[in-house]
N, C-alpha and C positions, 0 to 999 in steps of 0.2 A: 466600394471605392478602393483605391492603390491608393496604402498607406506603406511607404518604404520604409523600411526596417534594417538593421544593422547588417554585420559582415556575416550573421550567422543564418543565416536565412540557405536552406536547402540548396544545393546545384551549385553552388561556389564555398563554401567555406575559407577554402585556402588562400593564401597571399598570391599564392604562385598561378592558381587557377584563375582569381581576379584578372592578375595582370595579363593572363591569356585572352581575356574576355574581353578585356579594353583595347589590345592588339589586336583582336581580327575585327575590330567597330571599326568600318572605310574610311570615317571621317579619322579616325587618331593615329588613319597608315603611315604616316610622316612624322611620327614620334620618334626620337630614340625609346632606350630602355628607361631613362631615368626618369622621362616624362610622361611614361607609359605607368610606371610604379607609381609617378606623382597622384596621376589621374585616379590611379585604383584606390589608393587609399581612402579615394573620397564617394568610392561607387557603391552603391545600396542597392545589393540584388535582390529579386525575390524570383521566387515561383507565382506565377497567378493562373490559377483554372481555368477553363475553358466558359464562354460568356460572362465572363468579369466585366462590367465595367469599370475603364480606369478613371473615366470624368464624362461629365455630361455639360453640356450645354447649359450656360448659369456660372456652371463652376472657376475659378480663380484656378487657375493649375500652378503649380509655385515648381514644377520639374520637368528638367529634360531627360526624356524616358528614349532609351535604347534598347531595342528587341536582338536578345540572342540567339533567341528560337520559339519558334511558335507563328501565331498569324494574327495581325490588327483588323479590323476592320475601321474606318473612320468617314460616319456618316452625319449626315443633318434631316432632322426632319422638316420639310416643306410647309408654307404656308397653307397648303391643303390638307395636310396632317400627313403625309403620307412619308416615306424612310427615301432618302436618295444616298447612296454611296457615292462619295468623295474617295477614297482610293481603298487599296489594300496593301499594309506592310507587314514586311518578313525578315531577315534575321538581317541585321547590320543595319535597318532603317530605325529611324527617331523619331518621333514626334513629343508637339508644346515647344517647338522652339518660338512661336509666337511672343510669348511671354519675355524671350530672349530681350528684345528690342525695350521694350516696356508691358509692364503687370497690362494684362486685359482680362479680361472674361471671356471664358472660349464658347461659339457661337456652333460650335458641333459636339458629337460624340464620338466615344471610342471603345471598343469589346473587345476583347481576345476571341477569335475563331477556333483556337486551338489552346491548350495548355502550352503556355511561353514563360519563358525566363528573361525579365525583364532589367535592367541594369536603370536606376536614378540617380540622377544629378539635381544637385540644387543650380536654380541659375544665378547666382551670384558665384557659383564654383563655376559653372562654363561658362560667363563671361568673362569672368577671370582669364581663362584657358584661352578664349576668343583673343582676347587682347596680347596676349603672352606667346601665342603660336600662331603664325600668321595659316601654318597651310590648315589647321582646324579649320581655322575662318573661309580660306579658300575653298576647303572642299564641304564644308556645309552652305557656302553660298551656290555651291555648282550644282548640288544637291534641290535645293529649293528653288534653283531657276529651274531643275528640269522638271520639276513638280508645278510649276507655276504654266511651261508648258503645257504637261499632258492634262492640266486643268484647262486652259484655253482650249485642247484641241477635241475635249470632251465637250466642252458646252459648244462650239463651232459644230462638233456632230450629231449633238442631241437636236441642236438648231435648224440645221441647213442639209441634214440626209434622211433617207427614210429609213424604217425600219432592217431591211433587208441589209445595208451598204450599213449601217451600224453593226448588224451580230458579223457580218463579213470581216468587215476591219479590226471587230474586238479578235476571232478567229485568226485571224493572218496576223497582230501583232503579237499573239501568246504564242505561234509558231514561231516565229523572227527572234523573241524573247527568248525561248528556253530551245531555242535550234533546235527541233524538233519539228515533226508533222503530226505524230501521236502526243497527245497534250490532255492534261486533267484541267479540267473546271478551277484554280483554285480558290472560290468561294461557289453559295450555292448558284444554282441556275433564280432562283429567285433576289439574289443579291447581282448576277452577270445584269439579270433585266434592270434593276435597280438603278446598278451604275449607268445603264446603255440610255434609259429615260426609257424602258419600257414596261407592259405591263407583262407578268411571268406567261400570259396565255398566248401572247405575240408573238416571244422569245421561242416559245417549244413553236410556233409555227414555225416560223422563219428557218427553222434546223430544219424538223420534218423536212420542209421542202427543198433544204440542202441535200438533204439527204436523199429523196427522190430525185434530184438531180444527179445522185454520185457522186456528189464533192466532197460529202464528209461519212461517217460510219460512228454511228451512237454506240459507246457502251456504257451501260449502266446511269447512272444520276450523272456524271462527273466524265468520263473517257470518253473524247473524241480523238478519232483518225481523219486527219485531216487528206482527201484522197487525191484531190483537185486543189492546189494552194492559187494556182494562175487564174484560175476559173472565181474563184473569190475577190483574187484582188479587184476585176475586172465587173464586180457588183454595184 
């Protein structure tokens, strides 16, 4: 479990390097300097390894945790017993603001995919913050509407498309995403089928036959070339 630790914790030690860390966080863009220093004073970096978990389902999280580098994944397991991905974040996202609002019990989990540098707040410090700087407030509420969408617009397509117009649209929005046609997996192909509400044997169909179509070109576990982006959307 992520137990935050003081200022001395690996990959930040310094004041100066803090307060870099709390300026490139999207939400604290609208800080000056003096609030940006405020903020650091109070931040508890660490290093966490690679499959850490930070909390699990059950757990009371008492922090707002912001990723500097590295990759989240944030899942729940099913009534079925089986893993469904809820999203993936990467450097400048947060998560447990839940907790922000009022203490609950968090009803998912969370791992590191990669080795990240995680920056925690207590939430009585970021409500604090909440109330004291309105654009905090602005741009983590802008933040969780858009999360709040591309959660509806997940369960609307695990719902309502078929397999094929799912790996299509996950494909055409990591293109749209990172402006690109050549694009990596960023989590596994077993985690893509997760999120999409499929099973991983489905997922490697539904490519193959992208790929006998010529719209896309596999490389390796992770590299596709996306070759036909018109011809997907149009799945």
């Amino acid at each position: 479990m992520d137990h935050p630790r003081g200022h001395t914790e690996p990959g930040a030690e310094a004041d100066g390097e803090l307060e870099s860390l709390v300026a490139r966080v999207p939400i604290f863009s609208g800080l000056d300097h003096g609030q940006i220093r405020e903020i650091a004073a109070r931040v508890q970096p660490r290093i966490v390894p690679r499959n850490e978990q930070l909390y699990g389902a059950g757990d009371v999280n008492p922090y707002l945790r912001i990723i500097h580098t590295g990759t989240v994944k944030v899942y729940r397991i099913t009534e079925s017993g089986h893993e469904q991905v809820l999203r993936v974040l990467g450097a400048g996202d947060f998560l447990g603001e839940k907790a922000l609002i009022s203490p609950s019990v968090s009803d998912h989990f969370a791992v590191t995919l990669t080795e990240a540098e995680i920056c925690s707040l207590e939430h009585a410090d970021i409500r604090d913050y909440l109330l004291r700087y309105p654009s905090v407030a602005l741009t983590m509420l802008e933040t969780l509407s858009a999360r709040l969408g591309s959660t509806e617009e997940q369960v609307s397509a695990i719902a309502g498309e078929d397999a094929a117009s799912r790996v299509a649209t996950y494909l055409v929005g990591l293109a749209e995403e990172l402006k690109r046609n050549s694009v990596a997996l960023p989590i596994t192909k077993k985690d893509v089928a997760s999120f999409l509400g499929l099973t991983p044997e489905t997922l490697s169909r539904r490519l193959a036959g992208f790929e006998d179509n010529g719209w896309i070109h596999q490389q390796g576990n992770r590299r596709i070339d996306i070759l036909d982006l018109e011809a997907l959307r149009l799945v």
